[in-house]
C-alpha positions as CSV (number, residue, x, y, z in Angstrom):
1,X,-57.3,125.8,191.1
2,X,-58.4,123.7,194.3
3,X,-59.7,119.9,194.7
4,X,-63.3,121.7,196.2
5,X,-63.6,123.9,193.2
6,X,-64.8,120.9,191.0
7,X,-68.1,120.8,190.7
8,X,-70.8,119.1,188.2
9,X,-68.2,117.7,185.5
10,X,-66.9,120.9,185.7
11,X,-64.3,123.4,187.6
12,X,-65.0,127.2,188.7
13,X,-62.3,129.3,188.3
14,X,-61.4,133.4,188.4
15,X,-60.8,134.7,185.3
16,X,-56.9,136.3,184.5
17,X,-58.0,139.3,183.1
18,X,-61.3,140.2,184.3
19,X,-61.6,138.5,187.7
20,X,-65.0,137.2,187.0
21,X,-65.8,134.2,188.6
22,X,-66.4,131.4,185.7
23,X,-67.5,127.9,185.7
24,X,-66.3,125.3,183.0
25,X,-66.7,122.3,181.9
26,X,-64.5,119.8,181.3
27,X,-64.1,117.7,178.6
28,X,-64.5,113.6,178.5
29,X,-60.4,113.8,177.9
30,X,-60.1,116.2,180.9
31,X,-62.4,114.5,183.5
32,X,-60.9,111.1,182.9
33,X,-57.3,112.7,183.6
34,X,-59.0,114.1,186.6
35,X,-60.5,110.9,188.1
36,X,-57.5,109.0,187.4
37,X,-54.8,111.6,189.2
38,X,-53.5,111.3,192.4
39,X,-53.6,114.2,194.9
40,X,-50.3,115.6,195.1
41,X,-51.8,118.1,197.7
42,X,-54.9,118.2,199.9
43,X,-55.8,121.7,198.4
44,X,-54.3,122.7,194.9
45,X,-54.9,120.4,191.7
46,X,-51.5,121.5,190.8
47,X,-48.8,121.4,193.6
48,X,-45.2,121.1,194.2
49,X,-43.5,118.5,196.1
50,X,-44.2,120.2,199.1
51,X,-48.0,120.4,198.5
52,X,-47.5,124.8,198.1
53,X,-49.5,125.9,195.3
54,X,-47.7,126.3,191.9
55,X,-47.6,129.6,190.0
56,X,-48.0,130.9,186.2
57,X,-43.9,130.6,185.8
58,X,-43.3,127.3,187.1
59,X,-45.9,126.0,184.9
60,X,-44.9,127.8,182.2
61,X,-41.4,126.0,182.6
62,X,-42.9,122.5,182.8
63,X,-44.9,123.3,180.0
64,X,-42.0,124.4,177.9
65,X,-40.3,121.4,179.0
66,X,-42.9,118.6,177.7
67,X,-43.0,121.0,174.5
68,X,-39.3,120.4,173.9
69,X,-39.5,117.0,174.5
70,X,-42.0,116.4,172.6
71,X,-40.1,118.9,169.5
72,X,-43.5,121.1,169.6
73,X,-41.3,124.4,170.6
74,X,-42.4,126.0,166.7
75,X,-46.0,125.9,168.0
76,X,-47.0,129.0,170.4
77,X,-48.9,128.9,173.6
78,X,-51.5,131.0,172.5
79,X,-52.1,128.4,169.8
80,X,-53.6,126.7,173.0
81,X,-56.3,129.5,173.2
82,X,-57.8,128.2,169.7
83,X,-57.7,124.4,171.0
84,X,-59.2,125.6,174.5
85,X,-62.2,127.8,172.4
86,X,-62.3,124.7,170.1
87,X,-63.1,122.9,172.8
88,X,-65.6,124.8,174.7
89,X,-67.5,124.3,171.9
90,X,-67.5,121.0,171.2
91,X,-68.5,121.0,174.8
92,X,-71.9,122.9,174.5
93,X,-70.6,126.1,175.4
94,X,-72.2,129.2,174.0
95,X,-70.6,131.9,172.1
96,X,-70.9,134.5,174.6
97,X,-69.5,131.9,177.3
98,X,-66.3,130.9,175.2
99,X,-65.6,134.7,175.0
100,X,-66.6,134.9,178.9
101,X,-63.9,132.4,179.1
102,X,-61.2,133.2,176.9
103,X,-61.3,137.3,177.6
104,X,-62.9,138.3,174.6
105,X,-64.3,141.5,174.3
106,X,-67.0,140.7,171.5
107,X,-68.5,137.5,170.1
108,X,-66.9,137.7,166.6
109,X,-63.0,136.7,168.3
110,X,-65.1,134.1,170.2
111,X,-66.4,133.0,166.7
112,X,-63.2,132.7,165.2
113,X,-61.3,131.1,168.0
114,X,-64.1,128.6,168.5
């Protein structure tokens, strides 16, 4: 994701599985974190030291990391694509939107996860 990509309270992104080009909106909780971070790199929201783009693994690892710190290793990652549906929703987002989102195929996984 880059710093131009934010737009409206909101960030457009491509979507992992199907490629589709997808706006979202971010929460109160996200958009204050937002405004109040410092840009590590003139480009990419999330950056290395040497302001290169990072990738899926390394922030996997730092992910894993605060979870072990944190003792939260028993909970899985996916768990985050409840919270994220969860989210959406309480956002305003649409069933057929959260799915859009989250790579659902039909509304009734959207349903559930949301």
């Amino acid at each position: 994701m880059e710093w131009e990509h934010i737009e409206d309270s909101g960030i457009w992104v491509t979507q992992g599985k199907t490629k589709a080009q997808l706006w979202l909106p971010f929460t109160a909780q996200l958009a204050a974190v937002i405004d109040a971070s410092q840009k590590t790199s003139a480009k990419f929201i999330l950056a290395d030291r040497l302001w290169k783009q990072r990738n899926y693994d390394q922030l996997q690892k730092k992910v894993m990391a605060v979870r072990r710190v944190a003792n939260l290793t028993e909970y899985s990652l996916h768990g985050l694509r409840y919270s994220a549906a969860g989210e959406l929703a309480d956002a305003g987002c649409a069933d057929q939107q959260i799915a859009v989102i989250t790579g659902h195929k039909s509304l009734s996984m959207a349903q559930k996860y949301s």
